[in-house]
C-alpha positions in Angstrom: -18.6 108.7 0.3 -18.6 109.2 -3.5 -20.7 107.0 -5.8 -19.4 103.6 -6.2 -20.4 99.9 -6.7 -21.4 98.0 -4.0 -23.3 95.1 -2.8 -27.0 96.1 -1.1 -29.1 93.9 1.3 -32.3 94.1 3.0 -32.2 93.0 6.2 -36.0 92.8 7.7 -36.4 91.3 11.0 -39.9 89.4 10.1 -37.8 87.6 7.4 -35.1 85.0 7.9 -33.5 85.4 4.6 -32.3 88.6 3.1 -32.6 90.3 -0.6 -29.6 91.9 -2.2 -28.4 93.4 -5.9 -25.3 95.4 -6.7 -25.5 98.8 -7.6 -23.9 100.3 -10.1 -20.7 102.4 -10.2 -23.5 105.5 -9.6 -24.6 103.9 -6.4 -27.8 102.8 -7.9 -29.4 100.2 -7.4 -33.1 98.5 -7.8 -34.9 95.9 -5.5 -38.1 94.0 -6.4 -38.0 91.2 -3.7 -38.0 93.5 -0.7 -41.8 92.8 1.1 -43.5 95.7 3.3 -42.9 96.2 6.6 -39.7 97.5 8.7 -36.3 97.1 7.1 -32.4 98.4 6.7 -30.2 98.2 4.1 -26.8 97.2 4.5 -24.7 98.6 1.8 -20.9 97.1 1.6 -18.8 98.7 -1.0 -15.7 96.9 -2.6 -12.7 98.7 -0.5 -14.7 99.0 3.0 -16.8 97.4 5.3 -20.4 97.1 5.5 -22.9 100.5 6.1 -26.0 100.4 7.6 -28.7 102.6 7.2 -31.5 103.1 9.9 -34.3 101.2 10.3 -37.7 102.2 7.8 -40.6 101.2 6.9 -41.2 100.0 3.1 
């Protein structure tokens, strides 16, 4: 996929709510919310559906 904006969450199973920004039309994107422990991000540009990433450990 080439850069482009789109909406990021982190999805962590120990939390009930998630944290999302958007990044910008480079794909970037910064997260201060986000608390340790396992987690995925979910990444859903404006023309597709969403993408998931595997899960990781923050």
């Amino acid at each position: 996929m080439p850069p482009q904006p789109a909406r990021v969450q982190v999805e962590q199973p120990a939390s009930e709510s998630t944290v999302g920004t958007d990044a910008d039309g480079l794909g970037r994107f910064m997260l201060d919310d986000a608390a340790p422990g396992p987690a995925r991000l979910v990444c859903t540009p404006a023309d597709s559906g969403p993408i998931c990433t595997e899960w990781t450990t923050l």
